[in-house]
C-alpha positions as CSV (number, residue, x, y, z in Angstrom):
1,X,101.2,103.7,125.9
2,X,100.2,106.4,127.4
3,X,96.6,108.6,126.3
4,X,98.4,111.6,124.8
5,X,101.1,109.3,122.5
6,X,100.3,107.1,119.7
7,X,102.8,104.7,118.0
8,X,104.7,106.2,114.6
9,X,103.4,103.4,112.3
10,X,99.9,104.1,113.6
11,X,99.8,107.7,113.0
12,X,101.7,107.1,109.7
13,X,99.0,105.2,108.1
14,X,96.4,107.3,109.9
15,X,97.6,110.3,108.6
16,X,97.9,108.0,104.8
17,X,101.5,108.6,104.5
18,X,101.6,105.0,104.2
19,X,98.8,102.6,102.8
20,X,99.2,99.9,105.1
21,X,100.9,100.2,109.0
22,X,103.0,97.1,107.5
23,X,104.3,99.5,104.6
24,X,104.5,102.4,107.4
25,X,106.8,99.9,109.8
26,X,108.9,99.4,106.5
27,X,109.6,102.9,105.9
28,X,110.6,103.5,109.7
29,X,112.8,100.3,109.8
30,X,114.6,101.5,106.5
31,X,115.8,104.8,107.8
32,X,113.4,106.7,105.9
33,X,111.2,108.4,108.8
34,X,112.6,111.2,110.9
35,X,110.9,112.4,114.3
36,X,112.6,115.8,115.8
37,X,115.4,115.5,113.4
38,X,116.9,112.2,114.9
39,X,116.3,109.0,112.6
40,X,113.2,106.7,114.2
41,X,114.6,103.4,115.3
42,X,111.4,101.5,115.7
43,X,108.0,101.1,114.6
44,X,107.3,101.6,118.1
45,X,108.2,105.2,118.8
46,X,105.9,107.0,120.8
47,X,104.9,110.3,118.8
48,X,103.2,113.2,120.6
49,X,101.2,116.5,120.0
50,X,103.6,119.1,118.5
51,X,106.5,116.8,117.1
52,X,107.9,117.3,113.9
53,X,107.9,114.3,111.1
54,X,109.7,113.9,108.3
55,X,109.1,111.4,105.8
56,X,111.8,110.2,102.5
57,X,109.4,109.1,100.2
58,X,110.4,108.0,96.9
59,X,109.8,111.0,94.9
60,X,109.0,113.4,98.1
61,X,110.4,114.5,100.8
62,X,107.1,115.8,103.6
63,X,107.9,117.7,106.6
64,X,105.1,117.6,108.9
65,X,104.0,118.8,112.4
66,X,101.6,116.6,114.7
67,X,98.5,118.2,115.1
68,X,96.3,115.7,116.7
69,X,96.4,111.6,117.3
70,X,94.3,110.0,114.9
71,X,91.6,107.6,116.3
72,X,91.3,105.7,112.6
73,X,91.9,105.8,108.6
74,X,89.8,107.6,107.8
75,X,89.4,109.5,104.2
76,X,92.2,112.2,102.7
77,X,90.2,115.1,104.0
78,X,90.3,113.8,107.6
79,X,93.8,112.5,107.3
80,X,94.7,116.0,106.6
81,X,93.6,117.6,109.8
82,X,96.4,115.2,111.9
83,X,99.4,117.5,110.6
84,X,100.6,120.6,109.3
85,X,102.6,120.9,106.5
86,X,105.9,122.3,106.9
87,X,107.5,121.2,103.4
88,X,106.3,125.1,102.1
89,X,108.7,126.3,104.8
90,X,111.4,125.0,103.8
91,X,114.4,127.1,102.8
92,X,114.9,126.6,98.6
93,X,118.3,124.8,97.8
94,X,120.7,126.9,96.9
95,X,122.2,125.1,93.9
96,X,118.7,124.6,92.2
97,X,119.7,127.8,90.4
98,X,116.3,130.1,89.2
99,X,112.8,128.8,89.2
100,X,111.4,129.6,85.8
């Protein structure tokens, strides 16, 4: 692969949206990781600087932009600097009615 791509399962459990790559794989495999808005078909995808990640977790949904390639699994703090969190940019749903 080539120096400026890493493989989605990698940077999944680098970035510890996933606890093991094994777990990370699973969660691509079952439909449940999105890379640029189309549906990741293998574990394999080659993920780049600037894409835009979206992971169906049971009870969250994360929308996150690639800020760097991780070089290991590290602790939460370091994990955090590999994205930037678009989830607070999302647009409310409409039929949630008021927040109160």
């Amino acid at each position: 692969m080539r120096a400026d791509r890493q493989r989605l399962d990698k940077w999944l459990w680098f970035a510890r949206f996933a606890k093991t790559r094994s777990l990370a794989a699973r969660l691509i495999e079952d439909g449940f990781v999105r890379v640029n808005g189309h549906r990741a078909d293998a574990p394999s995808k080659a993920l780049a600087v600037g894409d835009v990640v979206t992971v169906a977790a049971q009870h969250v949904t994360a929308a996150v932009r690639v800020v760097d390639l991780g070089t290991r699994r590290g602790p939460a703090p370091e994990a955090r600097l590999l994205y930037a969190d678009l989830s607070a940019d999302l647009p409310a749903d409409p039929l949630a009615g008021p927040v109160e």
